[in-house]
N, C-alpha and C positions, 0 to 999 in steps of 0.2 A: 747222900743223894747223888745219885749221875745227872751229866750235864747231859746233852746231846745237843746237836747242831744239826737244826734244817735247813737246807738251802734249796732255794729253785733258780735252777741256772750252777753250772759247772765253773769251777774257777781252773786255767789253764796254768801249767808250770810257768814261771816266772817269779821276780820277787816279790808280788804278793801273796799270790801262796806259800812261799817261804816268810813270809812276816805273818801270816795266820798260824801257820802250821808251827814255828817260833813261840805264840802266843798262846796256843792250846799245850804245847807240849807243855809247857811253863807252869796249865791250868793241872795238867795229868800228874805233874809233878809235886805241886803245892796242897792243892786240892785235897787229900787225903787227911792232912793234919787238921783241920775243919770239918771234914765229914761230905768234901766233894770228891765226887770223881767221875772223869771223862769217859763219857761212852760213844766218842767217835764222831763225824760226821754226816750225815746223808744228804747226799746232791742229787737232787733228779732235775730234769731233763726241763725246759719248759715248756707250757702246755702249747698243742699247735690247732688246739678247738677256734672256732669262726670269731667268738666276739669274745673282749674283755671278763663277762662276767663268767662269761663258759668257764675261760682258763684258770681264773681263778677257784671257780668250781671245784676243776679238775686238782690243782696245785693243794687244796685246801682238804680235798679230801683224802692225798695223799701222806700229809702231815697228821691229820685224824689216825693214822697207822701205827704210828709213832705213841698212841693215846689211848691204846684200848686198856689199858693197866689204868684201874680207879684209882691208884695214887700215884697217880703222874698228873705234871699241870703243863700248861702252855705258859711261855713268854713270848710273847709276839713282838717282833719289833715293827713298826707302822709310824708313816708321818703324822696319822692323828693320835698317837698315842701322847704321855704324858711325858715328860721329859723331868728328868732324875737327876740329881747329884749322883757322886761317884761312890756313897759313901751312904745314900737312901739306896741306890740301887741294889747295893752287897746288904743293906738289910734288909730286903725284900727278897734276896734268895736265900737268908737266913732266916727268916721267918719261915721260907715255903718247906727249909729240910726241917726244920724244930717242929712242923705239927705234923711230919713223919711221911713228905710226899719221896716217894722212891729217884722218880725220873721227871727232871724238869727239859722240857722238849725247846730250845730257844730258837726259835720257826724266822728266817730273814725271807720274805714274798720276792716275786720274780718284778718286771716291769711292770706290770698291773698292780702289783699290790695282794693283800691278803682278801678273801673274802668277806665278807661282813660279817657273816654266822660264825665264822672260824676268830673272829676280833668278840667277838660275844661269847666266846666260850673261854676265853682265854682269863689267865689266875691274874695275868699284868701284862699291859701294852703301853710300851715305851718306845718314846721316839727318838732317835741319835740327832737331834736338833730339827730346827727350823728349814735348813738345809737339805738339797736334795744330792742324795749322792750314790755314784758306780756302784756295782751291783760288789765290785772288788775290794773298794772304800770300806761302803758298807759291812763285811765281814771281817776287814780288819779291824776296824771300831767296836764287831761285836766280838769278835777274840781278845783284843785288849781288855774289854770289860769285862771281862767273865774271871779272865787272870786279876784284874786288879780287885775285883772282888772279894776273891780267892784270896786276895793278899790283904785287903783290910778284913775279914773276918778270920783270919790268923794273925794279926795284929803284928804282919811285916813291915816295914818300912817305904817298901815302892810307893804307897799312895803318902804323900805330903798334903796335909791341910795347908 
């Protein structure tokens, strides 16, 4: 199953994107003994429509692009989502490659958020805590995740119970 990362809003050289980029490469690398592998990034722009729900409109149906393939699923990450252990997590993207989804799209929303319709279509919506955080945070939290998944469903040692 390929990963992919959606992002709304551009992350700028610095060491956060070397601590993401760090984390995926990590995922490119590992990922294959499990049956993952990395299919890159996509950052676009964020939307500069009138209101809130416009934007999200726009950001939501961009990510929809990313989905045209029937075995692809969405992970959404969203503060109303559900919130996961590290170790539910990685079996919930092992559950979504073992009933044979090709592309799991992992969609991080812009300052607005995801659209509602786009949280409704989605296979899992999880929330990186109670917590609100930078758009920068936020994708290092979700590059870390994806490798540590990567790594307890190859039954490596990074994740300690």
């Amino acid at each position: 199953m390929q990963l992919v990362l959606f992002c709304v809003g551009r992350l700028k050289k610095g060491p956060e994107r070397e601590l993401v980029e760090r984390y995926l490469d990590r995922v490119a690398k590992t990922g294959p003994q499990c049956g993952l592998s990395f299919g890159g990034v996509t950052e676009i722009v964020e939307s500069r429509a009138q209101t809130a729900e416009q934007r999200k409109a726009e950001e939501s149906a961009r990510c929809r692009e990313l989905l045209s393939d029937p075995r692809s699923a969405l992970l959404l990450f969203d503060e109303r989502g559900k919130a996961l252990g590290s170790r539910d997590f990685a079996g919930k993207i092992g559950d979504l490659r073992d009933r044979g989804i090709q592309t799991l799209v992992a969609a991080i929303g812009g300052p607005d958020g995801h659209d509602q319709s786009l949280a409704q279509e989605a296979q899992m919506v999880v929330a990186l805590g109670k917590l609100t955080w930078p758009h920068q945070v936020a994708r290092i939290l979700v590059a870390e995740q994806l490798y540590r998944a990567s790594a307890i469903l190859n039954n490596h040692p990074y994740h300690r119970d």
